[in-house]
N, C-alpha and C positions, 0 to 999 in steps of 0.2 A: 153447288148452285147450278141450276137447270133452266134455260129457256127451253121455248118451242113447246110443239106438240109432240106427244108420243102417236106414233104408228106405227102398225104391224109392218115388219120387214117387206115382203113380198109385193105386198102395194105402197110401197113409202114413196116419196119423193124428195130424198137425202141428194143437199147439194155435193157434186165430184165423189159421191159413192154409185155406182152400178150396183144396187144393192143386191140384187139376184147372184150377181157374179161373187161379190164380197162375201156373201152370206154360205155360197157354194164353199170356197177358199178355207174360209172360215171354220166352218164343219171337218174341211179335209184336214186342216191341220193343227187344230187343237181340240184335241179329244177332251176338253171339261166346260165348252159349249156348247150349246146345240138349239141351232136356228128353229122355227125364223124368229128374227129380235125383234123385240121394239127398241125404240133407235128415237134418243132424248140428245138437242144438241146441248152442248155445255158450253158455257162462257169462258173469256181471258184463252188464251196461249198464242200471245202476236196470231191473232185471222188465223193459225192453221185452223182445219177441219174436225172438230173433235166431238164424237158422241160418245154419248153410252151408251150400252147395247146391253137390252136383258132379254133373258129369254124367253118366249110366249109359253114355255111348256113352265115356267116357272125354276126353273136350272139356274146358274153363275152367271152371275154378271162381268162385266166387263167395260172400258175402253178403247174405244179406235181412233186412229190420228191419220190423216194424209195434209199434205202439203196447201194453199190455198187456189183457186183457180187463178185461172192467167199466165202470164210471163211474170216471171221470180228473177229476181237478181241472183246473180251467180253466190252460190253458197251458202244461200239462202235456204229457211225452213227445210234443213236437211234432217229427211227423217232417219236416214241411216246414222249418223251421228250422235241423235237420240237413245235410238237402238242402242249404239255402242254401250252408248253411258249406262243405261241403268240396266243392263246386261252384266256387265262389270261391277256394277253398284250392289246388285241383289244378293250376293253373300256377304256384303262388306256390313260396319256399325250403321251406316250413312244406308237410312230410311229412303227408299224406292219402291213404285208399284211394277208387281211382278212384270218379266219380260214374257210373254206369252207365245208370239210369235211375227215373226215379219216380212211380207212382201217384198221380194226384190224384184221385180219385173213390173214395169208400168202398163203391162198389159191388162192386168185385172181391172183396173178401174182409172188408167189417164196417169197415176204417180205413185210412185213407193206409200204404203204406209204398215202402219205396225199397230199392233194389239196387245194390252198392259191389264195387269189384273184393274178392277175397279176398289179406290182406295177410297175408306167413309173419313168425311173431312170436309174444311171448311180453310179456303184459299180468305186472307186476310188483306182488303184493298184498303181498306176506308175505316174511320172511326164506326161509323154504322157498322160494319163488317165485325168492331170488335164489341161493340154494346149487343149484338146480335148473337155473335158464338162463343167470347168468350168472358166469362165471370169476372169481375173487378181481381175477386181471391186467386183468382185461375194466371192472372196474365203476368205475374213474376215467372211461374214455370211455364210461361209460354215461353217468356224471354229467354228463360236458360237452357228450355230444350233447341230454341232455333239459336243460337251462337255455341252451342253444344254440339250442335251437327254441324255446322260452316268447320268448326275446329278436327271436326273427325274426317270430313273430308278431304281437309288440307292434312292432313297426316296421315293419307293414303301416298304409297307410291305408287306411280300409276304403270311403271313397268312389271309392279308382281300380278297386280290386275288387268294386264292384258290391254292397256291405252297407251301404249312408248308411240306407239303412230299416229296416235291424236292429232299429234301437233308441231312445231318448231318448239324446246323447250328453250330455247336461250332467247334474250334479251326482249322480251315479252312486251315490256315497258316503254321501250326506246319505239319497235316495231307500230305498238299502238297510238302513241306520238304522230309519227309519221303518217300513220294513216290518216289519221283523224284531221290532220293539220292542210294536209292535203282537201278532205272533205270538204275544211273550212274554204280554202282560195278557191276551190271551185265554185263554192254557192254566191261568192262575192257579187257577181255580175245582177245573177236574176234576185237576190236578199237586196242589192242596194244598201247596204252598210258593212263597213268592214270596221272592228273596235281595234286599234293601236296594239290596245293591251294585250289581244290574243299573241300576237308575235312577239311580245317581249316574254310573255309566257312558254310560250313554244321555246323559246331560247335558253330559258332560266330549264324548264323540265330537261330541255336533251341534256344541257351544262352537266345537272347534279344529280341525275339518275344512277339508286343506289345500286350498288352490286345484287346482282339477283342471287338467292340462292338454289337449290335444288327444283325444277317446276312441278308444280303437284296438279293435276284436274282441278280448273277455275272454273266455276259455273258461269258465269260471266253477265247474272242477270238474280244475285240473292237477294229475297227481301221478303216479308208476308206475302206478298204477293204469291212466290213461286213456291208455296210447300203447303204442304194441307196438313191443316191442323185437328188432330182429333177430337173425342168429347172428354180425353183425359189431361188436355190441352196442350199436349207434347205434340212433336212434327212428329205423323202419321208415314209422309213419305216429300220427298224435293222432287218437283215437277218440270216440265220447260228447260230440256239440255241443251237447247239445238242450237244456244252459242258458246258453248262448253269447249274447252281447247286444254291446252297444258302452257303455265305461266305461274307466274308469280305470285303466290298466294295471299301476299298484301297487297298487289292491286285488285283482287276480288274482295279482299277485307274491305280496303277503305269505300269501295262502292258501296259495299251493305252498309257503313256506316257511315255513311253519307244521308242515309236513305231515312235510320234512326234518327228522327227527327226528336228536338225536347222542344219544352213550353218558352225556353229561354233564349230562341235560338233568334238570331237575326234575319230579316228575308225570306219571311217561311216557304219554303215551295207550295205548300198546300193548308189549308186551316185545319181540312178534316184526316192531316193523317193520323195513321193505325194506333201509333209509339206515343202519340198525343193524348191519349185517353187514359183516364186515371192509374194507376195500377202498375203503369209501367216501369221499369229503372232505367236510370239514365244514362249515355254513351259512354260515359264512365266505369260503369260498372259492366256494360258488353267488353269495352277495352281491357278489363283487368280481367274477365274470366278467359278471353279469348290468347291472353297471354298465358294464365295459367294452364290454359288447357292445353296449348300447342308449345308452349315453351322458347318463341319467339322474341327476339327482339323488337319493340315497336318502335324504337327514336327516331325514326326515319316515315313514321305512321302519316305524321301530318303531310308529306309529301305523298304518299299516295291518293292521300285526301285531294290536292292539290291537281295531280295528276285526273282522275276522277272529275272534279268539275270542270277542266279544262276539254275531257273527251264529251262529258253532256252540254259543256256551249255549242263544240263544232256539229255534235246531233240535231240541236234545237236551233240552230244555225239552216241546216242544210232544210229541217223542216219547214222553218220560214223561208227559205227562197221558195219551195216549192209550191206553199200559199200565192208568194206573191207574185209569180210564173203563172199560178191560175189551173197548178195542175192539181190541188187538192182547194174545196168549197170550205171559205171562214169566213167570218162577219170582222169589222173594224177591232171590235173591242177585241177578240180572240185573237186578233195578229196582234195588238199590240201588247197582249198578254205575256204572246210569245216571244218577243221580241225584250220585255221585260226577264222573261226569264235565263234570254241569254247575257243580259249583262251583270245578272243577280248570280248565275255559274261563272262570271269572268271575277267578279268582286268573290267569292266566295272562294275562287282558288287563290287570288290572292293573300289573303287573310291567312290560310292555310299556310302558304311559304312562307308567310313573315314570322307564324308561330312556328315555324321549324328554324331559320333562323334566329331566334329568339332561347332557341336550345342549343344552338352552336358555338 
């Protein structure tokens, strides 16, 4: 998916690219392109900077990624992190676009960024996105090749592949708690509501948080959204690392399947999601291939579930103070959209404990 206009490199006016410079760089160190590009921006990857870059002479294509303009929050759109990951990915089962090569000096153009083969595909947001790219026939083996990848990556170790430094591997779960929990009492002031329930919640998650086992590379953001899908409608490659760490591999499960929305569901986050559109199978059937495939125990599943809603109230929490701070422009109904949607993730983590209690 492509907005913008295409323009020759040498006269472009690419926002936080020096394109002269980049395109110099560029040429010095990957020998299977060859400037000047034209240079298409691409949509989705949280605001970083992302084009594609083809070449005027008619050569390889390509993508390029740097960080967004501005002040970033610390650890934020780290493109070296990126780098890591699908560096480490690319001889693995787990579908990634090649690592090409990457910028370590923000001298080239203001921030690090890095260059990735160009993957043909189609990022899946929206029911549109799937009446668009893929076939009613097509979207079972959609479903099994992207919970067929989530399984393959969680059954990487990620000290054979070279990521033991990613991260803190222990208590993943608890760590995320904390953070998140904190998010929440900070936004209290400028949100103007605080829900009871999030702190009985808080208290119930640190209580019964289950024994982690081994940490594997958590993407920490799976869903159609983040993987392109080919015209054989298998994942082509997993896109978007840059909040990828090492942790618990059933709380990145239960996010993706948070996300698997069915027609039966209570509270729908969205009318038009992807998983909503004919063809698809239901959480059920991700849950039972995803067990097969990685050979996990899930009894403990509906708490990550739990978990999960409880980290997207305190997000959608902090989003709404910052509405209503006045630091980001929304109309009435939109805040109270959002505002809905935080008490629809506190109700929705409940539900979730009570079904884990209910197996206890």
């Amino acid at each position: 998916m492509v907005t913008g206009d295409e323009v020759p490199g040498e006269d472009a006016q690419i926002i936080g690219y020096d394109v002269a410079k980049v395109e110099a760089w560029v040429d010095e160190h990957v020998d299977s392109l060859e400037p000047p590009f034209v240079w298409t921006k691409l949509e989705g990857g949280h605001s970083n900077l992302t084009y594609r870059i083809d070449s005027a002479n008619g050569g390889r294509s390509a993508v390029i990624r740097r960080p967004p303009m501005g002040e970033l929050l610390p650890k934020a759109h780290d493109m070296g992190r990126e780098w890591s990951c699908i560096s480490a990915l690319w001889p693995t089962p787990v579908p990634v676009a090649e690592p090409l090569a990457f910028c370590e000096t923000p001298d080239v153009t203001g921030a690090h960024f890095y260059v990735m083969g160009l993957v043909e595909g189609n990022a899946v947001y929206n029911a549109e996105d799937v009446e668009a790219h893929i076939a009613e026939p097509d979207r079972q083996t959609m479903a099994e090749s992207w919970i067929d990848t989530l399984a393959a990556l969680h059954s990487l170790d990620p000290d054979e592949i070279g990521l033991s430094d990613l991260g803190r591997k222990e208590d993943y779960v608890l760590r995320q708690i904390k953070t998140w929990y904190r998010s929440w009492n900070a936004s209290i002031e400028h949100a103007e509501i605080d829900n009871p329930k999030i702190h009985e919640l808080h208290d119930l998650l640190v209580a019964t948080v289950p024994e982690q086992g081994p940490a594997v590379l958590v993407h920490g953001d799976y869903g159609t959204h983040n993987v392109m899908v080919g015209s054989d409608a298998k994942v082509a490659a997993v896109v978007d690392w840059e909040i990828a760490t090492l942790g618990d591999p059933l709380a990145d499960f239960g996010y993706s399947l948070n996300a698997w929305l069915q027609a039966d569901d209570d509270l729908l986050d969205t009318a038009d999601a992807p998983t909503l559109a004919p063809g698809f199978p239901d959480r059920a059937f991700i849950i039972k291939r995803y067990a097969e495939k990685t050979g996990r125990d899930l009894g403990d599943l509906p708490y990550y579930q739990a978990f999960n809603r409880f980290k997207t109230a305190c997000i959608l929490h902090g989003v709404y103070a910052r509405y209503k701070n006045g630091q980001k422009a929304i109309d009435a109904e939109e805040l109270a959209m959002f505002r809905d949607r935080v008490d629809n993730s506190i109700h929705r983590a409940e539900a979730a404990l009570a079904e884990l209690k209910s197996y206890q």
